[in-house]
C-alpha positions as CSV (number, residue, x, y, z in Angstrom):
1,X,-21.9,13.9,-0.8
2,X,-19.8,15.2,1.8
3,X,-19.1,13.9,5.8
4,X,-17.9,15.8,8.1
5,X,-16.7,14.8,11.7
6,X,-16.7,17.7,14.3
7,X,-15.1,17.1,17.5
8,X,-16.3,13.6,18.1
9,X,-15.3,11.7,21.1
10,X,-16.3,7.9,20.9
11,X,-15.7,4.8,22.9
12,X,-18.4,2.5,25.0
13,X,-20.1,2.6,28.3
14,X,-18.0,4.0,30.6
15,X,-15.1,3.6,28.7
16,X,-13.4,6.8,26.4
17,X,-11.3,5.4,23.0
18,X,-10.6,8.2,21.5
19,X,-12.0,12.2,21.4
20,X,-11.8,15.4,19.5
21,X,-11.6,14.5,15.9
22,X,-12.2,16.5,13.5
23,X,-12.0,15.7,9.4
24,X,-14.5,16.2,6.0
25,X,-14.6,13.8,3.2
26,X,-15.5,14.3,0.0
27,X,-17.5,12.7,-2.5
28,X,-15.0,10.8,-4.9
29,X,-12.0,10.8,-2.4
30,X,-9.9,8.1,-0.6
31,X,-9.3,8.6,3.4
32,X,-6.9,5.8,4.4
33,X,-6.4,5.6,7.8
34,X,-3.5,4.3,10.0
35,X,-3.0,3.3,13.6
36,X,-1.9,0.1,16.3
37,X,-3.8,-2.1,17.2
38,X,-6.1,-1.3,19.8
39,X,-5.7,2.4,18.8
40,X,-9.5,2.9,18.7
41,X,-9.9,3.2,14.9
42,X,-12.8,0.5,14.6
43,X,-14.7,2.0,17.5
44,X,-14.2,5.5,15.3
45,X,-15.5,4.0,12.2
46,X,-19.2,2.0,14.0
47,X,-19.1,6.0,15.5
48,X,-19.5,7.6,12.4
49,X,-21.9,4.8,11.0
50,X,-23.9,5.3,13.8
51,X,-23.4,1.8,15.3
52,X,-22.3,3.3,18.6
53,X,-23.2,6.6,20.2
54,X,-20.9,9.4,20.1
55,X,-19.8,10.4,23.7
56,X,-19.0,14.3,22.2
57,X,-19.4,15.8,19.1
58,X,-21.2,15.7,15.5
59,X,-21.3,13.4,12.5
60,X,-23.0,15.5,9.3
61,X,-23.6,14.1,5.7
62,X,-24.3,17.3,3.4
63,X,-24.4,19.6,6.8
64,X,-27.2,17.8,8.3
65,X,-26.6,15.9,11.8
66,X,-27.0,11.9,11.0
67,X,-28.5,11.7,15.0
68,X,-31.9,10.8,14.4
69,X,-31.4,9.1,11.1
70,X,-34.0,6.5,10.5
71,X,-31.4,2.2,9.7
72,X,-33.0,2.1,6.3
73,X,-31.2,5.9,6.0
74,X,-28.2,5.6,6.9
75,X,-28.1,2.0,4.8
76,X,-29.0,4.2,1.4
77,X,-25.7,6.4,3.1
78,X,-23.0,4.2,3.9
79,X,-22.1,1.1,3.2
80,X,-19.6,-0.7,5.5
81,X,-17.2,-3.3,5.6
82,X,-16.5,-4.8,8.6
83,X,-13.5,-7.2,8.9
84,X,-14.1,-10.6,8.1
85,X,-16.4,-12.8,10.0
86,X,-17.3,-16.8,9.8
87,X,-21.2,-16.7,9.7
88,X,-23.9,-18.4,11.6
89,X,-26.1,-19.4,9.1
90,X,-25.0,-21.3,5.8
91,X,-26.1,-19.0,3.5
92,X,-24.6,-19.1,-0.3
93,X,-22.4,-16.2,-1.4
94,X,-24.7,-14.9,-3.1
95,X,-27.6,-14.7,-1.0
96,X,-24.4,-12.9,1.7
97,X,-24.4,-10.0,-1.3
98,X,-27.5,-9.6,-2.1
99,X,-28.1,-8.7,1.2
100,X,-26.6,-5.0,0.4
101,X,-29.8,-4.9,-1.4
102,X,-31.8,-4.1,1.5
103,X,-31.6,-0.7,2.0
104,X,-33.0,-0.4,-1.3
105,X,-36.5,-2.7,-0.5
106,X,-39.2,-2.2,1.2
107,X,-40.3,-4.0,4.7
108,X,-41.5,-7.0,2.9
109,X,-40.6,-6.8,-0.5
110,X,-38.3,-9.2,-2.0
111,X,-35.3,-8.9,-4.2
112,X,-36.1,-8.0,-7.7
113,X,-35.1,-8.9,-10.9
114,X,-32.3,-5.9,-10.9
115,X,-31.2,-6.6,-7.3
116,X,-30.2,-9.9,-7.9
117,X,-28.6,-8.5,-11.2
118,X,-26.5,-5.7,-9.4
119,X,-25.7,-8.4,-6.7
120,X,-24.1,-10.6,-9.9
121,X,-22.4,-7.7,-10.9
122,X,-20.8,-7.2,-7.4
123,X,-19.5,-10.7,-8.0
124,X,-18.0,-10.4,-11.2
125,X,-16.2,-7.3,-10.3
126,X,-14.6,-8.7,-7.5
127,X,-13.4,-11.8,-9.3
128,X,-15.6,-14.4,-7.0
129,X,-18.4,-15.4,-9.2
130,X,-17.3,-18.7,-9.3
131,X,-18.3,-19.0,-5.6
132,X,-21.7,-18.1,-5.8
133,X,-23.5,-21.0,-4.7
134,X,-20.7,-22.0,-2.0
135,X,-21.8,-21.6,1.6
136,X,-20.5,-18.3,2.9
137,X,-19.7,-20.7,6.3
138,X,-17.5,-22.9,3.8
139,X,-14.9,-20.7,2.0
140,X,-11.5,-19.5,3.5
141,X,-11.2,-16.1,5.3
142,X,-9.9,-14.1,2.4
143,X,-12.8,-15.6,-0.1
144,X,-15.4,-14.5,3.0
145,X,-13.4,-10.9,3.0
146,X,-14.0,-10.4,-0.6
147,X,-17.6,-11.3,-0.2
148,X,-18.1,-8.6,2.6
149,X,-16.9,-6.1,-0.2
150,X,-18.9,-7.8,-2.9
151,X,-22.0,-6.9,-0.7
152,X,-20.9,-3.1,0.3
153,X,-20.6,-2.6,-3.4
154,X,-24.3,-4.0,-3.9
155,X,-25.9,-1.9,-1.8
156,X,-24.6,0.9,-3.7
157,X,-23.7,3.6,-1.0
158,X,-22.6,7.5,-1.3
159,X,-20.1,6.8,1.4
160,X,-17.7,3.6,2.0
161,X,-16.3,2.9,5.0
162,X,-14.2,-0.2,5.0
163,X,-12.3,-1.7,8.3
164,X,-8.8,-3.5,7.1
165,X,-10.6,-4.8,3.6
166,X,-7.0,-6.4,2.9
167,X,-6.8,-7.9,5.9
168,X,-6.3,-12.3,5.4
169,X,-6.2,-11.5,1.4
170,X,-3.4,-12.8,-0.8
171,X,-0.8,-10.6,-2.7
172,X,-2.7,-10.7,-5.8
173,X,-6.2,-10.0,-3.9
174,X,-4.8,-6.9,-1.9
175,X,-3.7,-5.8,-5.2
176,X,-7.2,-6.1,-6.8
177,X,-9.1,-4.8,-3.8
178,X,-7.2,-1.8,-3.7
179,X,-7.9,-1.1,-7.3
180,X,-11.5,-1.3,-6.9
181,X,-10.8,0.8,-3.8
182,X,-9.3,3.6,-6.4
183,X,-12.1,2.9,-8.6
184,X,-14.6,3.7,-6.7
185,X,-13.0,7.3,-5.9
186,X,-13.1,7.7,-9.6
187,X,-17.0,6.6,-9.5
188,X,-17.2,9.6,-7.5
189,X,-17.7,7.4,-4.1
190,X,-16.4,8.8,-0.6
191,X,-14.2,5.9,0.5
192,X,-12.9,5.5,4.0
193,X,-10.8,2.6,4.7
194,X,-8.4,1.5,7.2
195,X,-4.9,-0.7,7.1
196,X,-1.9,-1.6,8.8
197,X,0.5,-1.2,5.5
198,X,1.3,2.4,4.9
199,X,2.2,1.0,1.4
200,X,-1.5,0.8,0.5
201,X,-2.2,4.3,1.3
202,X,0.7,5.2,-1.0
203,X,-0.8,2.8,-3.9
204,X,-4.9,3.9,-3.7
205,X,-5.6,7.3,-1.4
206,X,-5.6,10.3,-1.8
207,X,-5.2,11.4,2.3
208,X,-3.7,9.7,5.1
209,X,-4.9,10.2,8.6
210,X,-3.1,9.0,11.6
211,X,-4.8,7.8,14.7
212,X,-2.4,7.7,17.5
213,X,-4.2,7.0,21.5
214,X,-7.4,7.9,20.4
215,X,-6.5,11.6,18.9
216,X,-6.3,12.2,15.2
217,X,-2.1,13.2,15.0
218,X,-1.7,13.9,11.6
219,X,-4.0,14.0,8.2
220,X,-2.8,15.2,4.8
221,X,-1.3,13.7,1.6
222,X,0.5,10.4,2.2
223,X,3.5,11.7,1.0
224,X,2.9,14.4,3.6
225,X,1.9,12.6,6.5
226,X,3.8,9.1,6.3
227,X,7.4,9.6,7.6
228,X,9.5,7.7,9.4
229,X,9.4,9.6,12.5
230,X,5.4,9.6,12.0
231,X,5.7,5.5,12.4
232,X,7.4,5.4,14.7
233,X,5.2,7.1,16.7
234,X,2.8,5.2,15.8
235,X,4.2,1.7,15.6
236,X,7.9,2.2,17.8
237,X,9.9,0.7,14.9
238,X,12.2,2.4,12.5
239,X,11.4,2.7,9.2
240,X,12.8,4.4,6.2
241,X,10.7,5.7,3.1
242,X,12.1,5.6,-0.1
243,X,11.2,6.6,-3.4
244,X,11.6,4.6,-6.6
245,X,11.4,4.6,-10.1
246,X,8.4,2.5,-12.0
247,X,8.5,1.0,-15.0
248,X,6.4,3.2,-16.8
249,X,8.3,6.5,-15.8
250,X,6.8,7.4,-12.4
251,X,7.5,7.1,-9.4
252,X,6.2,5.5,-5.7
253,X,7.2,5.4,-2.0
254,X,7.3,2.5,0.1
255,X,8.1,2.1,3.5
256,X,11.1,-0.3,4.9
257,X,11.4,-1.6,7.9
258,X,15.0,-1.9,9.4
259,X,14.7,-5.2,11.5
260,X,18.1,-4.3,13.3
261,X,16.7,-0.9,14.1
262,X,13.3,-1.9,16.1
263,X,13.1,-2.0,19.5
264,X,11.6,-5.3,20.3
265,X,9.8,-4.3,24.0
266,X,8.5,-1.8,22.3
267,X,4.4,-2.7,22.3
């Protein structure tokens, strides 16, 4: 399974975000991307999913234009998660997952025997299967997070796009989550995801793009693309990137900030 994204400008009525990106992803590959707030990366990601209209351009799986796809299509296609949300309705955590299983039923069919199985299995991989009979309205933000993966992972997509899945998640969780994140790559899984921690595109992908006033300003390797004069671009601090030996003989870059080196008017 391969997307590609040709040209596509994107934003909402009468209103441009962003315009003339291009990128591919492959099936089995990790596309992390990084931007400010407000930079118009959410708006890109409901663009490719089809949520919004593109104002320019093309979004193809496998060379064919999604335009025209039929929801139940585009559901088989990509999964999504969007950044946490309380719900409305007081529905148990997992009744939330096994909602991913409805791309996979017919109009009125019900869950079967196997749905509710993968659903469980969703659970248990992300660590929350002790939560699921708690109302989805009635666990903190990070458990609700977690759950919104949990059901991306049940519907069992080709492609994964994921908006800030570490965002209100503990130390231990953001660890976790990114795992799975690499996992799924292995699994053979196109994986999109976006974050504000350059770290985390060091730890689980394999590219990094950069999204800087709506244009797409740099994409690559992390090691590549992620440089202190790349963030600060993007985010008007100063940061330094350093390399350092692991425990096991390799080694990994980080990024620090230097607190007496930002410019606090920056925005």
């Amino acid at each position: 399974m391969r997307l590609e994204v040709d040209q596509l400008a994107f934003g909402y009525p009468g209103r441009a975000v962003g315009r003339d990106v291009s990128f591919a992803l492959e099936a089995g590959e990790v596309l992390c991307w990084l931007g400010p707030n407000g930079g118009g990366k959410t708006t890109l990601f409901r663009t490719i999913l089809g949520l919004l209209e593109p104002q320019g351009g093309h979004v193809r799986v496998d060379g064919q234009r999604i335009t025209g796809w039929t929801r139940s299509r585009r559901a088989r296609t990509f999964g999504y998660v969007p950044q946490a949300q309380l719900g409305a309705f007081p529905f148990t955590v997992h009744e939330m997952v096994l909602m991913g299983r409805t791309a996979h039923l017919g109009l009125v069919a019900t869950p079967t025997h196997h749905d509710h199985q993968v659903a469980g299995d969703a659970l248990r991989t992300l660590g929350i299967d002790h939560l699921r009979d708690r109302p989805y309205t009635e666990i903190s933000g990070g458990e609700r997070q977690l759950t919104l993966i949990a059901r991306a992972l049940a519907q069992e997509p080709q492609i994964l796009v994921m908006d800030e899945p570490t965002a209100n998640l503990d130390y231990g969780n953001r660890v976790r989550v990114l795992g799975h994140i690499q996992g799924l790559g292995a699994r053979g899984i196109a994986v999109m995801l976006s974050t504000h921690d350059p770290d985390q595109a060091f730890l689980c992908a394999d590219r990094a793009a950069l999204l800087h006033g709506g244009r797409l300003a740099a994409l690559g390797a992390p090691t590549e693309v992620i440089t202190p004069s790349a963030l600060r671009t993007l985010y008007g601090v100063e940061v330094d990137v350093v390399t350092i030996p692991l425990a096991d003989g390799r080694t990994s870059r980080v990024c620090v900030p230097s607190l007496s080196r930002t410019d606090a008017t920056t925005p």
